[in-house]
Structures are given as C-alpha cells and as structure tokens.
C-alpha positions in Angstrom: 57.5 136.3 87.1 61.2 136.5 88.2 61.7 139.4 85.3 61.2 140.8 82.0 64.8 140.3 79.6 65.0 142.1 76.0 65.5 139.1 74.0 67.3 140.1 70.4 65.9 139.6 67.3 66.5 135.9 66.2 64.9 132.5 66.6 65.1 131.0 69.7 64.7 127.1 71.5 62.4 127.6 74.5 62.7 125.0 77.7 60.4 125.1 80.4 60.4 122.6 83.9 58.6 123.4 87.0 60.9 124.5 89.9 58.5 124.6 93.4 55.4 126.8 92.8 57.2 128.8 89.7 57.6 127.8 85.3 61.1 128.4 84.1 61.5 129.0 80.7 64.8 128.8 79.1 65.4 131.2 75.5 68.6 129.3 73.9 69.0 131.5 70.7 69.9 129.4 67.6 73.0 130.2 65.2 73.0 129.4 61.6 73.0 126.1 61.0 71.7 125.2 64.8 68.2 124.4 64.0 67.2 120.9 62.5 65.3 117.4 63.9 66.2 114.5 64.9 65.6 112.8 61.1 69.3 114.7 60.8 70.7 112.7 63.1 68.6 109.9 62.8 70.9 107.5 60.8 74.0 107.7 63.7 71.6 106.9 66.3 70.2 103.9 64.2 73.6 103.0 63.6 74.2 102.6 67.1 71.3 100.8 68.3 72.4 98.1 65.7 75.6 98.0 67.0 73.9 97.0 70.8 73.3 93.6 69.9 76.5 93.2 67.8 78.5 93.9 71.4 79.8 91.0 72.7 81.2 92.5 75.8 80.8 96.2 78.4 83.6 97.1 77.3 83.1 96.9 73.6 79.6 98.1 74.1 81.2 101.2 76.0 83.6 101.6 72.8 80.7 101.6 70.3 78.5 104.2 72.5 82.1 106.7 72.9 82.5 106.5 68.6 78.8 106.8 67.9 78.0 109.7 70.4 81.3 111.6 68.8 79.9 110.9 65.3 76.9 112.5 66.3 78.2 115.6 68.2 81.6 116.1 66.5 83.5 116.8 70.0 87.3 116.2 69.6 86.7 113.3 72.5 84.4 111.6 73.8 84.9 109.4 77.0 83.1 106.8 79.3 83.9 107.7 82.7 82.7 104.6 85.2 82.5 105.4 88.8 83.5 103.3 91.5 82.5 102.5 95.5 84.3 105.6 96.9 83.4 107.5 93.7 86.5 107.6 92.0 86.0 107.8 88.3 87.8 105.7 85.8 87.8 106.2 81.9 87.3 102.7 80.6 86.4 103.7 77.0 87.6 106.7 74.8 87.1 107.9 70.9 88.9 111.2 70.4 90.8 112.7 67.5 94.6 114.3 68.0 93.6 117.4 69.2 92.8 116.4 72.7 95.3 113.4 74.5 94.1 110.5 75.8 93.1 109.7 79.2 91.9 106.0 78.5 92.4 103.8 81.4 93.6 106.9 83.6 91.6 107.5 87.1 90.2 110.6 88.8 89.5 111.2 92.4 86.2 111.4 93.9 86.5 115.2 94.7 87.0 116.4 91.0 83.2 115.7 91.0 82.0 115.9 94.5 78.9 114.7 95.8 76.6 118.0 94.6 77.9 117.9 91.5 76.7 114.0 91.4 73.3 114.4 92.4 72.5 117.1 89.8 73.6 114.6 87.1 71.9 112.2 88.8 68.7 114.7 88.6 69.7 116.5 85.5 70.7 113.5 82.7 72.2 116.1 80.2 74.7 119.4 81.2 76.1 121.8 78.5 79.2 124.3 78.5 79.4 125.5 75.6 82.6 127.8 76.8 83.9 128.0 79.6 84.5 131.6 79.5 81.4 133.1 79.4 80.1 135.8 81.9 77.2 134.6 84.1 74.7 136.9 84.0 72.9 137.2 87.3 69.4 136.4 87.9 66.8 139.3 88.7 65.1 139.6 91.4 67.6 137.2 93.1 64.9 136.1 95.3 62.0 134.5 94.0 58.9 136.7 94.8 56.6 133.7 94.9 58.5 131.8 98.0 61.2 134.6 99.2 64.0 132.1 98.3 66.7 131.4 95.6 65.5 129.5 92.8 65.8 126.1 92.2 68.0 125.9 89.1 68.9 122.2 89.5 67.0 121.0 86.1 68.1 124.4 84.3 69.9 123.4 81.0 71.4 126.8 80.5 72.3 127.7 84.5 75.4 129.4 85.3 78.4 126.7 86.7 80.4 126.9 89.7 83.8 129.1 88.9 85.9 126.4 90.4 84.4 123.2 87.6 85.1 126.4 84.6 88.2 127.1 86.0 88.9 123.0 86.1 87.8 122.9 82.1 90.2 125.7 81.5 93.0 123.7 83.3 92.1 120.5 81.7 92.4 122.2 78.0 88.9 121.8 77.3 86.6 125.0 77.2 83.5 123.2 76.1 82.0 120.2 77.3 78.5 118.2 77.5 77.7 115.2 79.8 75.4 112.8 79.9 74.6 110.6 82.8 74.5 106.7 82.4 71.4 105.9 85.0 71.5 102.4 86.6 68.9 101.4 89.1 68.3 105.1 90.3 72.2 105.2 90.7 74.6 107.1 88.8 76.7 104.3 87.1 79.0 106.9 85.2 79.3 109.5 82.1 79.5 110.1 78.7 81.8 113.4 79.2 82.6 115.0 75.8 85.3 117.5 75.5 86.1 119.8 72.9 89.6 121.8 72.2 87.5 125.1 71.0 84.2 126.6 72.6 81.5 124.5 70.6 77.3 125.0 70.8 75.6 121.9 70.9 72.2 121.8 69.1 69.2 120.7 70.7 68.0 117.8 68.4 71.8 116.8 68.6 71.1 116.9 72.7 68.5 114.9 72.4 69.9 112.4 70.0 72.8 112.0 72.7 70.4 111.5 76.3 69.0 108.9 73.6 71.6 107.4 73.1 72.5 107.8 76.6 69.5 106.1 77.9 69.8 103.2 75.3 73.6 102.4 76.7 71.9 102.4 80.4 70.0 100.0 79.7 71.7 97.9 77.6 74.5 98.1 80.8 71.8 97.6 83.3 70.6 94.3 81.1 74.0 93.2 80.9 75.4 93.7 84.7 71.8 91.7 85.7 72.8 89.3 82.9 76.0 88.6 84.5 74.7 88.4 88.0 72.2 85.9 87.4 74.8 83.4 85.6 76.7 84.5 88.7 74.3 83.7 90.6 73.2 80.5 89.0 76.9 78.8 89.5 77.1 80.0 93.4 73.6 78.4 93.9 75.1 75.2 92.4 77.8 75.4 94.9 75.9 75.7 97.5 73.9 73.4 96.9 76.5 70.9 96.9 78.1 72.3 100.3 74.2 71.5 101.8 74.2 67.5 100.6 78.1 67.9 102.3 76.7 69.4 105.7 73.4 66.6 105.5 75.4 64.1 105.3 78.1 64.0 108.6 76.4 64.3 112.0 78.3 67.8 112.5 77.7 70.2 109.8 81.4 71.3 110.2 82.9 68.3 109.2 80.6 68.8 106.0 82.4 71.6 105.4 85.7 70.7 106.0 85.0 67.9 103.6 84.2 70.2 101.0 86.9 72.1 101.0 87.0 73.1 97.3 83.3 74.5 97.4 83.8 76.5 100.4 86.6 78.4 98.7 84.3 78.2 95.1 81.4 79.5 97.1 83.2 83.2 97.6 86.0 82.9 95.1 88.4 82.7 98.3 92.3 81.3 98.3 91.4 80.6 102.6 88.7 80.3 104.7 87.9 79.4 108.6 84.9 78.0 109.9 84.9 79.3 113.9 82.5 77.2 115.9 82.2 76.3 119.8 85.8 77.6 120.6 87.5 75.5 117.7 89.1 76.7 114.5 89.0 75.0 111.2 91.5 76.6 108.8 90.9 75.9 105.2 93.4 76.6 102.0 95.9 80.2 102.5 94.7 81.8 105.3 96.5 83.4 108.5 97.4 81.5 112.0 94.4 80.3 114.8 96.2 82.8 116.9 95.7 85.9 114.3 92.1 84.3 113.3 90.9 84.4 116.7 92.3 88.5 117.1 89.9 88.8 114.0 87.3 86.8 115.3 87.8 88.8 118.7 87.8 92.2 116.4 84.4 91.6 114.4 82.5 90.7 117.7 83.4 93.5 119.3 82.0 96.2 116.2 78.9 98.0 117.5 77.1 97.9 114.0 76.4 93.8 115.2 76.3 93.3 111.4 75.6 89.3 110.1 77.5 90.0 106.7 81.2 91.9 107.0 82.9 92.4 103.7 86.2 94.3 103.0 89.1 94.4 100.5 91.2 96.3 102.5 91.5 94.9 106.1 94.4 96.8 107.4 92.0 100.0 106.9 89.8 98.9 110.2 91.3 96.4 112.1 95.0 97.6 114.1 97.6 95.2 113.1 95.8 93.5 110.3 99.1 94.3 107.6 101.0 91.6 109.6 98.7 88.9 107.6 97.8 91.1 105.2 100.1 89.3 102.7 97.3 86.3 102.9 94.5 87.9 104.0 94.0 91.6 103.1 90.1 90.9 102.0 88.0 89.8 104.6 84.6 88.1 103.8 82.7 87.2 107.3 79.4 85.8 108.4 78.4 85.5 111.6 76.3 82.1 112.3 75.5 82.6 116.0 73.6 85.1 118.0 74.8 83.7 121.1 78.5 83.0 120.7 81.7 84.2 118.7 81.0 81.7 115.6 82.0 82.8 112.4 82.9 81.4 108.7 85.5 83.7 107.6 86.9 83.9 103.6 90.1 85.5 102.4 91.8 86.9 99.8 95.4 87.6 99.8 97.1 91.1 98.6 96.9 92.1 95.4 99.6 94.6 94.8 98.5 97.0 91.7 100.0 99.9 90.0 97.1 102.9 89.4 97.8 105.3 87.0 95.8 108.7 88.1 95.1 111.7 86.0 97.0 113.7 88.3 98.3 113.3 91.4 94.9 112.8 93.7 96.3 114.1 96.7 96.8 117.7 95.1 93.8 119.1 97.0 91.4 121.6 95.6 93.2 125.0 97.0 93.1 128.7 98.1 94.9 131.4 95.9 95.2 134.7 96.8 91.8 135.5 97.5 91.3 133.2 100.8 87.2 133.0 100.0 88.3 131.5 96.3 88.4 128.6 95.8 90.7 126.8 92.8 91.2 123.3 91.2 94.2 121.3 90.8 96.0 122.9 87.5 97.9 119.4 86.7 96.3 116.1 84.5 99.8 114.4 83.4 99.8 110.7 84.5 100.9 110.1 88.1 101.3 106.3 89.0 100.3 104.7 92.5 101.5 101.4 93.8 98.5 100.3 95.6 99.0 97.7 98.7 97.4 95.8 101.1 94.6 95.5 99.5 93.1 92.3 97.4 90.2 91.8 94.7 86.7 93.5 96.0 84.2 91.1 97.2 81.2 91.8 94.4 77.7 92.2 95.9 76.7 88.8 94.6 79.3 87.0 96.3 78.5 89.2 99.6 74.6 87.9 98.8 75.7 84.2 98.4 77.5 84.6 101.8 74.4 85.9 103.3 72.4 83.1 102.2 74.8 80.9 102.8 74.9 82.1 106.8 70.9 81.9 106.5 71.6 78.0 105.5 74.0 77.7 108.5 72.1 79.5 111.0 69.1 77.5 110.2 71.3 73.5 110.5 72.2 75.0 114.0 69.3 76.0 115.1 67.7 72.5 114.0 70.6 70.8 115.7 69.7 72.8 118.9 66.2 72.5 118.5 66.9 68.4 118.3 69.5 68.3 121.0 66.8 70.4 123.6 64.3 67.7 123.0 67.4 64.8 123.4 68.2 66.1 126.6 64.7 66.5 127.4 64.8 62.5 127.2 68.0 62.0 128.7 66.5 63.9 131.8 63.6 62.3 132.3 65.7 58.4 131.5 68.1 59.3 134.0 65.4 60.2 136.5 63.7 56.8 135.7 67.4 55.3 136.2 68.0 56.8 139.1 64.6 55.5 140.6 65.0 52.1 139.5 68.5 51.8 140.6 67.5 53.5 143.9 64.7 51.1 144.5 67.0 48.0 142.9 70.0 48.8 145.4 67.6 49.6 148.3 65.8 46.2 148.3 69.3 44.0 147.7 71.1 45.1 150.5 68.5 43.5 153.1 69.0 40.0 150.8 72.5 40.4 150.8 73.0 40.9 154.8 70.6 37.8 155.5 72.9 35.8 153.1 76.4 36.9 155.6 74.1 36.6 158.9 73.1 33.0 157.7 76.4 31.8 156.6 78.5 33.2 160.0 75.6 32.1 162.2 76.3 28.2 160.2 79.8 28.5 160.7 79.8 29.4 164.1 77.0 26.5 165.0 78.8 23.8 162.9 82.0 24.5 162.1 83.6 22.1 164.2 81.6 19.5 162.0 82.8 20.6 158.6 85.6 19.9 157.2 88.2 22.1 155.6 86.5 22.2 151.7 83.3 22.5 153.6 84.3 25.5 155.4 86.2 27.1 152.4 82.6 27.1 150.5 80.9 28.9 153.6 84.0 31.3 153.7 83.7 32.1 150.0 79.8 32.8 150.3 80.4 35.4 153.4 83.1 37.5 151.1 81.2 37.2 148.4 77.8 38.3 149.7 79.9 41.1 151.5 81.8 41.8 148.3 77.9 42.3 146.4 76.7 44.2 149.7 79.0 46.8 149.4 78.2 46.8 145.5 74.7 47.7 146.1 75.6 49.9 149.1 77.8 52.4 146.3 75.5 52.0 143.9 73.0 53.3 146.1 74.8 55.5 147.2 75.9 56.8 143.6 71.9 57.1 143.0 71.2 59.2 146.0 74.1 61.6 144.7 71.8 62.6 141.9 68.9 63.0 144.2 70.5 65.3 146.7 70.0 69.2 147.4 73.7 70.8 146.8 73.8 73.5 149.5 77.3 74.9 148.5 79.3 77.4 151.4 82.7 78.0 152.0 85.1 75.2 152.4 88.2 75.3 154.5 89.7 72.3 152.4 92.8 72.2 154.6 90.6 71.4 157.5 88.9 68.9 155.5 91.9 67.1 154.1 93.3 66.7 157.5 90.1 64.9 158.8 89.9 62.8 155.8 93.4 61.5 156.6 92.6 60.9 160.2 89.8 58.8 158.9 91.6 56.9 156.6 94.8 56.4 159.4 94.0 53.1 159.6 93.9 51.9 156.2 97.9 52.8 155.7 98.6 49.8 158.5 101.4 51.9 158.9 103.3 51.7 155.9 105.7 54.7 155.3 103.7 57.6 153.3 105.4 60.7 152.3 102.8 63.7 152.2 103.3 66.6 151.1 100.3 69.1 151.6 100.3 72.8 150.4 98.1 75.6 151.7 95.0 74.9 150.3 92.4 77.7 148.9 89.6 77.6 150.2 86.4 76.8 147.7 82.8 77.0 147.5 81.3 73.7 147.6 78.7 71.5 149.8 80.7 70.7 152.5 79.6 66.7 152.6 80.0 66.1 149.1 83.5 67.6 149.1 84.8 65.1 152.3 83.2 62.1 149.9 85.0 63.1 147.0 88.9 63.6 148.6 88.0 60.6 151.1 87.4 58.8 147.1 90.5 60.2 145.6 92.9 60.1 148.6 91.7 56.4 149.6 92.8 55.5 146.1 96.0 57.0 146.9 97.1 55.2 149.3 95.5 52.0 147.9 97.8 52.2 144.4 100.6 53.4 146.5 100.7 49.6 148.3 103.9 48.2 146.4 105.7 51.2 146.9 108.5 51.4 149.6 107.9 54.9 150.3 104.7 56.0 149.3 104.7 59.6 148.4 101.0 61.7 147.9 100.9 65.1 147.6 97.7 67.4 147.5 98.1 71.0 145.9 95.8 73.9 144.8 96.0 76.8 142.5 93.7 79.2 141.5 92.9 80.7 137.6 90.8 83.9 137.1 87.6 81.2 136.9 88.3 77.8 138.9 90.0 76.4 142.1 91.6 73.3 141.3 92.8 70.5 143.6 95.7 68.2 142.6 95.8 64.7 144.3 99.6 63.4 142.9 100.9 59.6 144.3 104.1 57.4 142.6 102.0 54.3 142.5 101.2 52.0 140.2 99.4 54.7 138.3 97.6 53.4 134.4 97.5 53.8 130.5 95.8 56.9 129.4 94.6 55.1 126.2 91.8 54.2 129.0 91.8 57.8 130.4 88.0 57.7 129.4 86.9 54.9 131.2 88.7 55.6 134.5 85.4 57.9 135.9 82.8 55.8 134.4 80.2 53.9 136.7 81.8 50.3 137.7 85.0 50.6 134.9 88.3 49.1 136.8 91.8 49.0 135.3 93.0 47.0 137.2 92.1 43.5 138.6 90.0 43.1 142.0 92.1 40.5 143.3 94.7 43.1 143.2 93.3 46.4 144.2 89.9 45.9 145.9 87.0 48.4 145.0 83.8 48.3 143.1 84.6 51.2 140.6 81.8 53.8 141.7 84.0 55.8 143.6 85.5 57.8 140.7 82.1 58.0 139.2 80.7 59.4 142.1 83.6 62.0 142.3 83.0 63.2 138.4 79.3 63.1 139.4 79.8 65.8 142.4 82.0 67.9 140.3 79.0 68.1 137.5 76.3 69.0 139.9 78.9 71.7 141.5 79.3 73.5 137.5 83.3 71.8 138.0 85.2 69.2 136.3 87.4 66.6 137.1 90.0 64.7 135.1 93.3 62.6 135.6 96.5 61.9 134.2 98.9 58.6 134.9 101.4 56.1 133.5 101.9 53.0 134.1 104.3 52.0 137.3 104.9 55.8 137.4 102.0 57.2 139.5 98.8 59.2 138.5 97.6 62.9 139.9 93.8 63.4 140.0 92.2 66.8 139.8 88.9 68.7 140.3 88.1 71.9 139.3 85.3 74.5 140.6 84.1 77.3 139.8 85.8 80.5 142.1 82.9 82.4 144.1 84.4 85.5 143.9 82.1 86.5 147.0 82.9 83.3 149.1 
C-alpha cells in the first residue's frame, strides 16, 4: 500500500488498473449533479451512431463526431486534431460556440505534443484536466515499497500533468480540457481535444459516453481509409495489369513501357517518369534532363540503406543540388530493378508551392525563463502563414505498395529474360563450336583439292602450251587464278576458324616495334608508289603478341590497298589512352565507303567494294573484330566515300603491364 489519505465525507467514483506488481485505486469525489449512467446520455450517442452511416465523406464524418461529442460534454469547442508523418497536428473539423475562436484548418507543430505525450494517449484513450490550476499533490511514499521505484502512473485518470502542458492550457485560453484518442491500426491517427473557456468536471458516464464515441469514429475512419485503399488499389491493379500485356508483347520490356506511356504515369499518379536500364535513359512526360537523371540515379545507388522502394515529397531535403530540378521534380518515387547494376524506374512530381497557416509561429521553440531548470511553452496561438516550397503531393503508401509490386513484376521479366538469354548463349556456344569444327575440317580438306587443281593446270600449260591456241590457253589461265583465288579462300577461312581455337597468351606489346615490322613486310606490296606516313609514339598495350602483328598487318594492308588511286597516299597510325582502354587509330585518304554499311564492313566474307577492283576475300576484317573480342577490346571504323576511312581497336589498359 503506497499510503493511507483521509478521504472527506461524500460519494466518490473509484478507478482501479494494475500498474507492475501494485492495484491503483483512483477516489474522484462526485459534485451535485455528477453522478448519473449512461441511459442519460444515451440518446446523443444514439444519435451519433445513426449519423455514421448518413456520412458521405471523412470529413463530414469528422464534423458529425466534433458536434455530437460537444452535445454530449457541453465543452465551448470541440476539435478533431489529425496528425501527420512528422507528427504535426492539423484541425480538420471543429464545433465550438463564441467563447473560444476557431482554429479550423490551422496546424500545430509536432513538439506542442511531443513523442511521451503521444504514447500515453496512445496507452491511455481518455485524459482529463478539469483546471489547469490546480495544485498537485504529491504522492506518499514516493517510492513504491513493493519495487523501490516510482510508480507507473501512465493509465492514471486523475495523475498530476507536466507544468509546462498546464502552463500551455493557460496560454492557449483554455483551463480545462479532455482528449480522447482516435486509434487506427495500433497507431495514433489523431484527437478529439475538447476545450473549455472555464474550469469544467467531466462526469464519468459522460467519459465513457465520449471513449464510446471515440472508439466508434476509429473505426468507422479505420473502415473508411481501408475502403479507399482497396478501390485504390483495385484501379492501380488494373493499370498494371495493362502495363504487363504492354511489356509481353515487345521483345524488350522497355519498349513496353515506353509504349505505355499513359499508364506508367497512371500507375503512380506522376506528371514524369524514367525507366534507367543498361546505361540508357528513357524520359517519359515532365521530368528533369538525362544529365540531372543520371546525378539521381548516381545519388540513390550510392545510399547505404540499399533500399528497393525510395519515396520522397521533398527531394531537395536529401540529395545536394536537387532544387535546380526541383521545379519538375521535387517528389521522387524510385524502384530499383537490378541487383547487379544501376537500373532504376524513377516517377516525379513537380513542386507544389502551398501557403500553411500555423497556430503560431512553429519555430518559437519551447524556452527557458528565469529559472534555467524551467521549462515554458510558446505564449502565442494567432495565425502565422508559411509559404511552403520545393516540395510536391506526398506519395500515399498505396502508391509506394503498387511501385513495389510493380518492381517485383519488373525484376521478375528480367530475370526471365536472363534466365532465357543464359540458356541462348549456352546454344550459341556449343553451335559455334560445332561451326568452327566443321569449317575447320571443311577448309582443311579443300585446300589439298584446290592445290592439285593449280599443279595440274601449270604442269598442262607448261607441257602443251605450244599446242594450244590463244582461247585454249585463256581457259587454262582462268582455271589457275581461279583455283588460287578459292585456295586462298579456304586458306583465311581456315585461318579465321583456328582464331577461335587458339590459347590468347597476352604480355606487353611494344606496338611501335611491331608496326615498323609490319611495314617492312608489306614494303613490297606499295611497288613503290608514294605513301605519306605519319606514325606517332605508340603506347604500348597488353595483348598476344601474334595476334596483334595479324590484326595491323590486316588493317594496314588495307591501307595501302584503298590508297591505290591516290597520287600521294597518306596513312597515319596514332594512339591514345582513356582511364580504361588503349586505342589504335589506322587513318588513310583512300577511297574509303558509305557508313549506311558500317555494319557489314567486319562481317565474315562482306565486301564493299568489287574484287575486280580491290582484291581480298573479306575475312580479314572479321578476323581483326574477332581478336579484339577474345582480347575483352573492340573495334570499329568510320569512312566516306572518295574521302578515306580510319579503323580503330580498342583494349583494355593493364594497369600492371
């Protein structure tokens, strides 16, 4: 037993909870007129629950619970006070009479009711101050003998309040007040906060009536806010559904997208949106510049919380720089639909400047007075408007849940698409192996064929060729170019297959050494026309030495073969060097070609121009994109017609070479 009070003669409510091992009991002496039932009050409660079904909206349902509960209590106002995500509070209904103003529509800052305060009325659904004068009268023992410690007062109806809330009341004009909490899912939604201009004693079957009623309005919101989400819901599912038969049917889901343009924005309720996939950007409706989508792109990948789903109405507050787009895209709705790589479907929404009207100015801090261990509330509650900027409509959790499922939809096409282009190049592997045999085997057993065919025709020209005569001669003639023509055919062609069968055993590679024995080899085929070379200091790169002297003997043979018509030939061979690749450049003024055939120009026996012109058998440039490959590198070219071409090749740097 904490202690023995004299209680005075009278009649008395009694309230008992268990607190830890110990029974409080409450005494709440009645005044005249304070006792009764609920049968009392029993017709305004009815009257409300009627009114539940007659509500056509939250807000007129919030109206209809702000009259009733003041019909049943008498307080000069009654207000529903909704809180939002950072616990600011917002009255968005209000029933009151003249003796207390109006704060209907007006806001209040999360620290007017700090985070304590919110979990006892998230604990305790009903708190009464009758006046906020009273004297606190202290509790004896202070310990509690049972466990040595304060007691738990946290579901005490009657408990002393802290002097800073009384001395808020007292600012705010309003000595008595009652609250009841509005419960939502375990989460406190909001209040019915009644004020009154005059100390004022609630009853208890009056209390009672009110959590009642309180209860009934959190459910009937509860119902309503589940109501909404399912329809929500419902429509989004719709959407998505039809962005799914988009994505099914194009071979790349993005293009399904980009199709749909309309349901992608639909989907979130976005003005812009940008689908981020394999180092491409597809922008979509109002949204910022690739440049600034990539910085956000760049931005979300580098967050440690690795999240899938990133939602925010207010971009500018986390990423540096973000109020430079801000004007289109101050909410930021992001889903990340690779594990691997920097792939995102980004929505936005542009700024929505608003004008919020404060019950006070929120930045008037609670404060010391004269006594530096004493704290004191903020003394004004006039109106103080705020232009809010940079920020745009909040992203609502069904819309961040649609995204999410949405990226689970995603997520899965890819990893399908990967799953189908593993087992593709699974084939392609083993095809080209068969290929590669077969041609291998093919070339190998023509070339013997092919050299009897020249043996036999020289060996009949030399023994008769006095006997023929001319057209008899021309025939023999066009059979030994011809087989030699097919012989060196099948000798590139094996020689193409063996490149795929080779061991690349890549080392340094002094390519100005190299370049100058490649053009000593090939001295001969100039017949000494007049070439212009210009060579530059070549890097070095990291390569297999004999595959490198068959791809610049290819591209520097070709060269001088375009360069035939020219008076002065003029090649030049450069290098530079980018933080990842060594590239070669292999630049003539010949004859050079149309890049609407760019594409065909490194593909296995593709010619552009005519063999009676420029001999070859169009396996060399295969053979040089083929080395490149099996090196990591690249190789491409560039031309126009009758102005010259430049070739290049690309490897990767070996920074330890």
């Amino acid at each position: 037993m904490l202690g023995a009070v004299a209680l005075e003669a009278g009649t008395y409510n009694v309230l008992a909870h268990v607190s830890g091992p110990s029974l409080i009991l409450e005494f709440e002496q009645l005044g005249i007129g304070d006792a009764g039932s609920l049968d009392q009050v029993y017709p305004q409660v009815r009257a409300f629950l009627n009114s539940l079904q007659a509500s056509s909206s939250i807000a007129e349902l919030n109206a209809r619970a702000a009259r009733h509960v003041r019909d049943i209590t008498g307080f000069d106002r009654v207000m529903i006070y909704q809180f939002d995500d950072q616990w600011n509070g917002t009255v968005v209904a209000e029933n009151r009479n003249e003796a207390l103003p109006s704060y209907l529509d007006l806001r209040f800052p999360a620290s007017d009711i700090p985070a304590q305060a919110r979990e006892l009325y998230r604990l305790n659904r009903l708190r009464l101050i009758p006046d906020a004068t009273y004297e606190p009268v202290a509790i004896v023992p202070e310990m509690n003998p049972a466990t040595g410690a304060p007691v738990d007062l946290s579901l005490s109806l009657l408990r002393s309040v802290s002097p800073v809330h009384l001395e808020y009341m007292r600012n705010m004009g309003t000595p008595s007040s009652m609250s009841i909490s509005i419960i939502d899912n375990g989460r406190l939604w909001g209040l019915i906060s009644c004020h009154h201009s005059q100390p004022k004693v609630v009853p208890a079957h009056v209390r009672t009536a009110c959590d009642f009623v309180g209860q009934m309005l959190a459910m009937q919101l509860s119902a309503r806010f589940r109501n909404e989400e399912a329809v929500q819901r419902v429509g989004y599912q719709a959407i998505q559904s039809d962005l799914l038969a988009s994505m099914a049917g194009e071979p790349f889901f993005i293009d399904g997208l980009k199709k749909n343009r309309d349901g992608l924005l639909r989907l979130t309720e976005a003005s812009g949106a940008a689908i981020v996939f394999g180092g491409t950007v597809s922008r979509i409706g109002a949204c910022p510049d690739e440049k600034d989508i990539q910085r956000i792109v760049a931005w979300l990948s580098s967050k440690a919380d690795d999240a899938e789903v990133y939602a925010t109405d207010c971009l500018s507050d986390h990423m540096e720089g973000a109020e430079s787009f801000a004007e289109m895209a101050s909410g930021l709705l992001a889903v990340s639909i690779s594990q691997l790589h920097a792939s995102y479907i980004l929505w936005f929404r542009p700024e929505v400047i608003q004008t919020v009207t404060w019950g006070g100015d929120p930045s008037e801090k609670v404060r010391h007075g004269s006594d530096p261990q004493r704290l004191h509330p903020r003394k004004s509650f006039e109106q103080w408007k705020e232009t809010v900027r940079l920020r745009s409509l909040k992203w609502t959790n069904v819309q961040r849940d649609v995204a999410s499922a949405f990226r689970s939809t995603i997520v899965s096409i890819v990893m399908r698409k990967a799953e189908e282009l593993a087992a593709l190049n699974q084939e392609l592997t083993r095809s080209n192996k068969e290929l590669e045999a077969f041609s291998y085997s093919v070339s190998h057993d023509l070339r013997a064929p092919f050299r009897h065919i020249v043996g036999y025709a020289e060996m009949l020209k030399d023994k008769y060729g006095d006997q023929l005569d001319a057209k008899a001669t021309r025939y023999i003639n066009v059979i030994v170019e011809s087989a030699g023509s097919a012989g060196k055919l099948v000798d590139d062609l094996l020689g193409f297959s063996q490149m795929g069968r080779m061991t690349v055993v890549p080392i340094r590679v002094d390519m100005n050494r190299l370049v100058k024995e490649v053009r000593d080899v090939l001295d001969t085929e100039t017949n000494g026309r007049d070439i212009q070379w210009h060579i530059g200091d070549l890097h070095s790169v990291h390569g297999d030495p004999g595959m490198m002297r068959q791809v610049m003997q290819n591209l520097v043979s070709n060269a001088i073969k375009y360069t035939r018509g020219r008076d002065t030939a003029q090649i030049s061979i450069d290098s530079e060097e980018t933080p990842t690749e060594t590239i070669i450049s292999i630049k003539d003024n010949g004859v050079g070609f149309d890049m609407a055939y760019v594409d065909k120009l490194f593909g296995v026996f593709q010619r552009l121009h005519r063999v009676e012109d420029y001999e070859g058998t169009g396996i060399g440039l295969a053979n040089v994109r083929r080395i490149m490959e099996r090196h990591g590198g690249r190789a491409w070219a560039e031309g126009e017609l009758n102005k010259g071409a430049a070739f290049h090749i690309a490897l990767p740097r070996n920074q330890g070479a």
